[in-house]
N, C-alpha and C positions, 0 to 999 in steps of 0.2 A: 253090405253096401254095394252099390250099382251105378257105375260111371260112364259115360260113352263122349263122345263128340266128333264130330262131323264138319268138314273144312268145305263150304261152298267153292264150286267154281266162279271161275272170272264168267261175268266183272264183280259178282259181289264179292270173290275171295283177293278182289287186290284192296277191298276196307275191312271185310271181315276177317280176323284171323279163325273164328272154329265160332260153332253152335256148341254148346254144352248142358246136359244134362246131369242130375248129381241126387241119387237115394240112398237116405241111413243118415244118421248121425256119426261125426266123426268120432273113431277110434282116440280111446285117450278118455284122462279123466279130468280136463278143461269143459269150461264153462264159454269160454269166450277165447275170438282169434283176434291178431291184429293182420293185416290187410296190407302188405307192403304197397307203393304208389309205385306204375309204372309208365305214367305220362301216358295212359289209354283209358278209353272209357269204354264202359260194359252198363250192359241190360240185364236182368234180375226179374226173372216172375216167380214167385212162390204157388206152389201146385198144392196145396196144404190151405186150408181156409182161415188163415192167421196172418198179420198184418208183418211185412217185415218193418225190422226194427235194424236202426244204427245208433250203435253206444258210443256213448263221450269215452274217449281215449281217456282220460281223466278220473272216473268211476263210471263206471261200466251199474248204477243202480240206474242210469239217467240214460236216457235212448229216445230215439226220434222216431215216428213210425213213417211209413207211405204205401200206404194200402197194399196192393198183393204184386203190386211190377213197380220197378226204380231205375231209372236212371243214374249209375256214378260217373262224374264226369272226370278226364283227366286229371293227376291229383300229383303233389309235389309231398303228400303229407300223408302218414296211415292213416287207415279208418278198424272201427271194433264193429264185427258182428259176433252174433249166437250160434253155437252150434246146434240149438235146438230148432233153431229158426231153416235151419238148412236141410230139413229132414226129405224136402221132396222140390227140387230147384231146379229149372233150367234156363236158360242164358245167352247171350250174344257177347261174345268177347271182339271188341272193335281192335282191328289194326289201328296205328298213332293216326291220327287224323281222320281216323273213317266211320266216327259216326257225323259227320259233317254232313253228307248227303241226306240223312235221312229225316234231320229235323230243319225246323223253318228261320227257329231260332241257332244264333251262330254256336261255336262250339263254347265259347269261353264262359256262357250262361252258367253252365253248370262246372265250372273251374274251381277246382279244390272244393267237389258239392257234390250232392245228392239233391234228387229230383224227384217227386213221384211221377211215376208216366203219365199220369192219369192227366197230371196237370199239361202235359207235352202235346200227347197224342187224344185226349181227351174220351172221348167213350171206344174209340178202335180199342187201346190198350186192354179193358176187358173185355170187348169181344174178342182178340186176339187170344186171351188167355183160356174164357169156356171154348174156342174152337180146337186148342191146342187138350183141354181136359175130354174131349171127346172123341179124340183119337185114340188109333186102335193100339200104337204101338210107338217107339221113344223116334224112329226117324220118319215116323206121320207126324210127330211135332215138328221135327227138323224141317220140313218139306212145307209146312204149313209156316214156320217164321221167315224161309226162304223166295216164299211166294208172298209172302205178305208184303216182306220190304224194296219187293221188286215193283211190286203193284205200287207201294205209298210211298214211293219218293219223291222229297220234298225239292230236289234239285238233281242236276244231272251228274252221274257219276265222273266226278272229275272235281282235281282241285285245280285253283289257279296253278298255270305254270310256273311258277317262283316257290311256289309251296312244294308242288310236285318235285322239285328240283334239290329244295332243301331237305325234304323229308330221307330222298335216297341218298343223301353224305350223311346229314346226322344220325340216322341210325346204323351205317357204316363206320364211323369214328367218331362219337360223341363227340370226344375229347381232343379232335384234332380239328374242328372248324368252327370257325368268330363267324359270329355277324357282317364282322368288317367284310372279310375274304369273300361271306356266301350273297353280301348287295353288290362286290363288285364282278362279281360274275354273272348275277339277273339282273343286274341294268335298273334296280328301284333304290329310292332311299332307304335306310336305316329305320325310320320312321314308318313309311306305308309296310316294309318288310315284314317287320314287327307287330305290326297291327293285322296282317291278310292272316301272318302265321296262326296268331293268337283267336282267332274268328274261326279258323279252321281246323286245327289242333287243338288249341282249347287252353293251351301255355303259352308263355312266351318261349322265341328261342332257345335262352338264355336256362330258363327252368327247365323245357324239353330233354336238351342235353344233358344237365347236368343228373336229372332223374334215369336217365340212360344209360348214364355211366356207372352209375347206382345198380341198377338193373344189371349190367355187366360186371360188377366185382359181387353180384349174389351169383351168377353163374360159373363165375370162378373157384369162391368155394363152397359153391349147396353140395352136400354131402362127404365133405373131405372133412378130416380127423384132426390133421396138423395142416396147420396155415402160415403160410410166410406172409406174414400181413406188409410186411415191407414192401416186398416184391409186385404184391396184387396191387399194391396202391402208385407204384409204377407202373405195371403190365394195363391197368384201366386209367391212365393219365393225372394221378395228383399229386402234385407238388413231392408229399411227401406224408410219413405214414400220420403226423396229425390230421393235416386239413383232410386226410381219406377218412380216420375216422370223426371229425367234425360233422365232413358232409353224412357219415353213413349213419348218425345220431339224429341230426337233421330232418331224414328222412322217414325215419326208422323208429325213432324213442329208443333205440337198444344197443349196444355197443357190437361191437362184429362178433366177437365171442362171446356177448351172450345170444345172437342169432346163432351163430353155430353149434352153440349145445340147447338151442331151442329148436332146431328146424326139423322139417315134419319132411314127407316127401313130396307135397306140393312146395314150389320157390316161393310165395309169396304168401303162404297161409301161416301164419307163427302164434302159438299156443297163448294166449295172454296169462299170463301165472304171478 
């Protein structure tokens, strides 16, 4: 197996978090992962001449294809892919709100979705792809999606200021700032708030955070042995240890303990068994 990734500089590394690249099928004798949701959206080309495919959570015999690059947009809910399908993959992992710039349409298009690019970016997305298949080496791909999305940006790097504003508390304290609190500090209603977020981000507030905070009690315990599930469901702001594990079933399909004797050592790839 063969991993790399590569963190653009500002200004694309304040939307992109890393380029990634990924060879081999993964270790283990799953068939299929589930995909935790982390209120981000990521790009997906398959360097392999086979179409990627996304399985129904539900039976995994049922699967959707989209040609050889996808868009998945911000997501409040798993999704199933193949480990077969992953043999030769590399990627754009967006910062929360940052593939906003790069398409025409707003982010929420693809909310709780998958997209083939082809239907986004229309024939660039496979040129992008033979230009990237004809390079010499894994950061002449990098170099090559970095220069791409500098050249085809669909808007200027930059979110509204309200947006900008909410994104650095929420991802700072999910679980410690409302709506109420974050219109009366930008000076909008609740309403247009709601609506620039969701355009641009691709969730509601509302869901944002709370997928956040989700994300922060997987960082709490990905890889630990014994879990005070009590404590975590304080230490990441909920009520108390039901509604922690409601919302973490919610997101998930699995209960905390059986993510913890399923987890792999990527935080969001989980064996589907």
């Amino acid at each position: 197996m063969r991993s790399l990734r590569y963190k653009p500089p500002s200004p694309l590394g304040n939307f992109i978090e890393c380029f990634w690249y990924w060879e081999g099928i993964p270790e283990g004798t799953h068939t299929h992962e589930r995909l935790m949701p982390n209120g981000e959206a990521t790009i997906v080309f398959n360097l392999e001449d086979t179409p990627i495919k996304i399985y129904h959570p539900d039976d995994v015999n049922r699967f959707d294809t989209y040609g050889h690059a996808v868009l998945s947009g911000a997501r409040t809910n798993y999704f199933v892919i193949g480990t077969a399908e992953q043999e030769r993959v590399i990627g754009i992992q967006f910062r929360p709100g940052g593939s906003f710039p790069f398409f025409r349409e707003p982010a929420d298009v693809a909310e709780n979705a998958s997209i083939a690019l082809d239907d986004l970016w229309r024939s660039r997305a496979e040129e992008l792809r033979e230009r990237m298949l004809a390079a010499t080496n894994i950061p002449a791909m990098f170099q090559i999606l970095e220069l791409d999305l500098l050249d085809q940006l669909a808007r200027p790097l930059a979110w509204h200021p309200a947006v900008d504003y909410a994104l650095h508390h929420f991802r700072r304290v999910p679980h410690a700032t409302t709506v109420a609190w974050m219109t009366g500090k930008i000076g909008l209603s609740p309403r247009r708030f709601i609506q620039l977020f969701r355009q641009q981000v691709g969730l509601t507030p509302k869901a944002f955070c709370r997928v956040r905070r989700f994300q922060q009690a997987l960082l709490c315990v990905h890889g630990s042995k014994e879990v005070d599930w009590t404590q975590v469901a304080l230490d990441c702001g909920y009520y108390d240890q039901p509604h922690f594990i409601h919302d973490f079933q919610s997101f998930s399909g699995m209960t905390p303990s059986a993510y913890l004797a399923a987890a792999t050592p990527h935080l969001n790839h989980v064996p589907l068994v």
